[in-house]
C-alpha positions as CSV (number, residue, x, y, z in Angstrom):
1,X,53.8,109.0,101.5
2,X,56.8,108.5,103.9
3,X,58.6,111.3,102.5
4,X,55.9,113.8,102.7
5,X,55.4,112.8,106.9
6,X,58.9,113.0,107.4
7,X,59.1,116.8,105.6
8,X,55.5,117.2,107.3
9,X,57.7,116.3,111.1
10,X,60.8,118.5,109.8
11,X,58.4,121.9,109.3
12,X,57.3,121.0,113.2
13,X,57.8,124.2,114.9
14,X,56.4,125.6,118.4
15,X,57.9,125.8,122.1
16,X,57.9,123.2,124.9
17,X,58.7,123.5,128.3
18,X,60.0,121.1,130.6
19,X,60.5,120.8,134.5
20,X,62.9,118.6,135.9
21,X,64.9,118.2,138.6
22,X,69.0,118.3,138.2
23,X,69.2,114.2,138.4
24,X,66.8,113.6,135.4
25,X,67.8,117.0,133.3
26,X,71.5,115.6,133.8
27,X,71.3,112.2,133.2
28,X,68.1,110.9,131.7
29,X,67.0,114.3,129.4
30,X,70.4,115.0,127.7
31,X,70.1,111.7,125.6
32,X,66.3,112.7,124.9
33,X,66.8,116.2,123.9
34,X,69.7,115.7,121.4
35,X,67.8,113.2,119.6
36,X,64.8,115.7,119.6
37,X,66.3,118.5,118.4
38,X,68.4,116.2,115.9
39,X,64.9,115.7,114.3
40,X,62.7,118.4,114.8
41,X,65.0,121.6,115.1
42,X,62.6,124.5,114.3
43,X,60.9,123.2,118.0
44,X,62.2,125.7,120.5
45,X,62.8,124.0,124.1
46,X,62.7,125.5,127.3
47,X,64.3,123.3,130.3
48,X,63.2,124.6,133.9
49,X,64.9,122.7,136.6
50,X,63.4,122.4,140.1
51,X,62.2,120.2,142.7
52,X,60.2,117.2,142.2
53,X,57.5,118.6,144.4
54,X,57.4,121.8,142.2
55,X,56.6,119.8,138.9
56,X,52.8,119.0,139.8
57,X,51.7,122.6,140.6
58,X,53.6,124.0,137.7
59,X,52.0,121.4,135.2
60,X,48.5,122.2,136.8
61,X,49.3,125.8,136.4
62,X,49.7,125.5,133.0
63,X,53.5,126.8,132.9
64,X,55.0,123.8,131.9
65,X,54.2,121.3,129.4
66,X,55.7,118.3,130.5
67,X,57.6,117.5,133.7
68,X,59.7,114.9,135.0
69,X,59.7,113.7,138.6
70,X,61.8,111.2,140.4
71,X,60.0,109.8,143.6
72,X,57.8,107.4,144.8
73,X,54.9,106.4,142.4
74,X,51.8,109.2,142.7
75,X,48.5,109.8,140.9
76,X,46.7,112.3,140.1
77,X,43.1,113.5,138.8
78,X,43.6,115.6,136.3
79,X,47.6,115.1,135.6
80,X,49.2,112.1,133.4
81,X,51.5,110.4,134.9
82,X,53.8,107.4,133.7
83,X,56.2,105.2,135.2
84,X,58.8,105.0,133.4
85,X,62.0,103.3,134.9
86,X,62.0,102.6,138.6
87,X,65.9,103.9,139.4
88,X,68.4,101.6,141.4
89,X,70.1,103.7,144.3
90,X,73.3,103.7,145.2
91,X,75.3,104.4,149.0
92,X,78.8,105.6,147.9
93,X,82.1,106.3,149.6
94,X,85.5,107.6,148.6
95,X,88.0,104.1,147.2
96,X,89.2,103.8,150.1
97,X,86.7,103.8,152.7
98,X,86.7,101.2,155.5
99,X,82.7,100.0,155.3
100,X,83.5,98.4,151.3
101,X,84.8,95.4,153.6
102,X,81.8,94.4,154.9
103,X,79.7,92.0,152.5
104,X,76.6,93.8,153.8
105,X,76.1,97.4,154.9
106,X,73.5,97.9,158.0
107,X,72.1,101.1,159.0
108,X,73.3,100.7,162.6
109,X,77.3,101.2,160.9
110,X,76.1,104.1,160.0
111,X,76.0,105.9,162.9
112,X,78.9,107.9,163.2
113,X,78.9,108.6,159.2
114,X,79.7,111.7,157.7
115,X,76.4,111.7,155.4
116,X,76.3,114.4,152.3
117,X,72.4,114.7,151.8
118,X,71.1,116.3,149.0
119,X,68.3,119.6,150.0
120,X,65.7,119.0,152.3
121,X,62.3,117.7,150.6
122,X,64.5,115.7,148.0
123,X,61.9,112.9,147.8
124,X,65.2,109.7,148.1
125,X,67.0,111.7,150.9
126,X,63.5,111.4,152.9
127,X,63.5,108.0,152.3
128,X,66.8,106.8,153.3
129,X,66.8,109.2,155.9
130,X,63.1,107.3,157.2
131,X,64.9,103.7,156.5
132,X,67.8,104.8,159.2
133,X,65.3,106.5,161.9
134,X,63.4,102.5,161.6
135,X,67.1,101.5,163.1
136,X,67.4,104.1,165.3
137,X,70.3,106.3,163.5
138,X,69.1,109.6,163.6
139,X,71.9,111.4,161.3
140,X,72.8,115.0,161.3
141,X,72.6,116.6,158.3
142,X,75.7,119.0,158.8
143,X,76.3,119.9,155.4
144,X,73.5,119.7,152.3
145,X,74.0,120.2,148.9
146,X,72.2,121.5,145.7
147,X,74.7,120.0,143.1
148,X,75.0,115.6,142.9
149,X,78.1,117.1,141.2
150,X,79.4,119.0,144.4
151,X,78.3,115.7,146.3
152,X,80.4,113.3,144.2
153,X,83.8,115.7,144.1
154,X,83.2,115.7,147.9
155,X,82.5,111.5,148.8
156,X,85.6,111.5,146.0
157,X,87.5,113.5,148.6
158,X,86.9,111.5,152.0
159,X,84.0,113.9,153.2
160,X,81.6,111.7,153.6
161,X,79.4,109.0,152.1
162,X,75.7,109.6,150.1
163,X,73.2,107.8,148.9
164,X,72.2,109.2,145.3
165,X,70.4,107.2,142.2
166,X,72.9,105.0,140.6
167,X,72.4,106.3,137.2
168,X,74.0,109.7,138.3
169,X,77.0,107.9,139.4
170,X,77.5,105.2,137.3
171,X,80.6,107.1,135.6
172,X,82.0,107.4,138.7
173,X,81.8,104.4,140.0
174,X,83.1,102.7,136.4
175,X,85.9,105.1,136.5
176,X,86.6,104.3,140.5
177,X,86.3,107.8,141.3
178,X,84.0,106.6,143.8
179,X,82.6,103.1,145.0
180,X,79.7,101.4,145.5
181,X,79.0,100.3,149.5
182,X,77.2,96.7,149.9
183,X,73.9,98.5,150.8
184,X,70.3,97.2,150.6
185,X,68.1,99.8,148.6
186,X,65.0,98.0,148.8
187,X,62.1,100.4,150.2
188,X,64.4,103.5,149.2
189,X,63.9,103.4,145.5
190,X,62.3,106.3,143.2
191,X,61.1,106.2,140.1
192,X,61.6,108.2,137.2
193,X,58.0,109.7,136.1
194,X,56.4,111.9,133.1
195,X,53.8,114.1,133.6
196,X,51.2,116.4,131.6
197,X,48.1,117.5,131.9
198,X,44.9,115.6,130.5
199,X,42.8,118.6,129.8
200,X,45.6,120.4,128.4
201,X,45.7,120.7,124.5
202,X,48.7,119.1,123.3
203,X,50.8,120.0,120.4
204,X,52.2,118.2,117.7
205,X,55.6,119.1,118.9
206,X,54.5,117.7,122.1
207,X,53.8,114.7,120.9
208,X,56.3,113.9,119.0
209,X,58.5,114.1,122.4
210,X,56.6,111.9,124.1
211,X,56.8,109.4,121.5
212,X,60.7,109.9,122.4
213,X,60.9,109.7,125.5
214,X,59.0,106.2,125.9
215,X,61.0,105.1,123.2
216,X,64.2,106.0,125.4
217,X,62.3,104.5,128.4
218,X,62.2,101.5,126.9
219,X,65.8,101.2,126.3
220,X,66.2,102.4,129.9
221,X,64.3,99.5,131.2
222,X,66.1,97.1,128.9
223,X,69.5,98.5,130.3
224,X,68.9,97.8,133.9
């Protein structure tokens, strides 16, 4: 009976598409997908990246299957939505900066920072930008980026300091490319979130990648 489910899961076919934005498709998806495909290779996947605030409208619209999202907890009616892992952050600087003296990092030192923010409407950049207006430092967002990648090479190179989630610069900072400043992230945390729609029919395929993913989650969770 085993053997005939596992040749009934091989001749799983179909198409899935999934919305993520570059932090999750880069570092929490790759893992996810392999395993997938590893398993159930006749199952065509479609990845659209985008912004976390895209990913609810394009579930609803019925032009992706399943999203990812990485903010502050939400709900909503007629959309599934899980917690998976609430992500650590992380304030980084290049190996030599000056502030990776102090035992503690305040906002106030902050002031006259180069900061490298991620866009505008990036849900963690609006939260560490709201934790630093509570202090007072009201910092100018000279240059933004699209890429965590451009980000990194940059904070790598002196340019500045930025405050991305730790699990998309862990390699970094294990490697020393970059380090870790003493910073308190409480208040400033995101999680990472799966949605679908309730009313949607789901496919076998589908499933099957849910089932995954939570599997992964919970390896995620046992990780941190």
């Amino acid at each position: 009976m085993a053997e005939n489910a596992l040749r009934s899961d091989m001749r799983v076919g179909g198409t899935i598409r999934i919305g993520a934005p570059e932090s999750l498709a880069a570092f929490r998806l790759p893992s996810i997908i392999r395993e997938y495909r590893e398993k159930y290779p006749e199952v065509r996947i479609i990845l659209k990246p985008g912004l976390c605030w895209e990913m609810i409208s394009l579930i609803r619209s019925g032009e992706l299957d399943i999203a990812f999202i990485l903010q502050p907890e939400v709900s909503e009616q007629d959309i599934y939505i899980e917690t998976l892992i609430e992500e650590k952050m992380a304030l980084i600087a290049a190996s030599d900066h000056p502030l990776l003296s102090f035992k503690q990092v305040e906002p106030i030192q902050l002031k006259n920072e180069n900061i490298l923010f991620t866009e505008a409407g990036c849900s963690y950049r609006s939260l560490f930008e709201k934790h630093l207006h509570q202090s007072g430092v009201i910092p100018d967002p000279e240059l933004e980026f699209w890429s965590i990648e451009a980000i990194k090479q940059c904070v790598a190179s002196g340019l500045g300091i930025s405050f991305l989630p730790y699990i998309t610069v862990k390699k970094e900072l294990q490697d020393g490319t970059v380090s870790q400043l003493h910073w308190n992230d409480e208040g400033q945390r995101v999680a990472t979130q799966l949605l679908y729609h309730t009313k949607k029919w789901q496919s076998h395929a589908m499933e099957l990648f849910v089932d995954i993913v939570k599997q992964h989650a919970g390896l995620w969770r046992e990780e941190q």
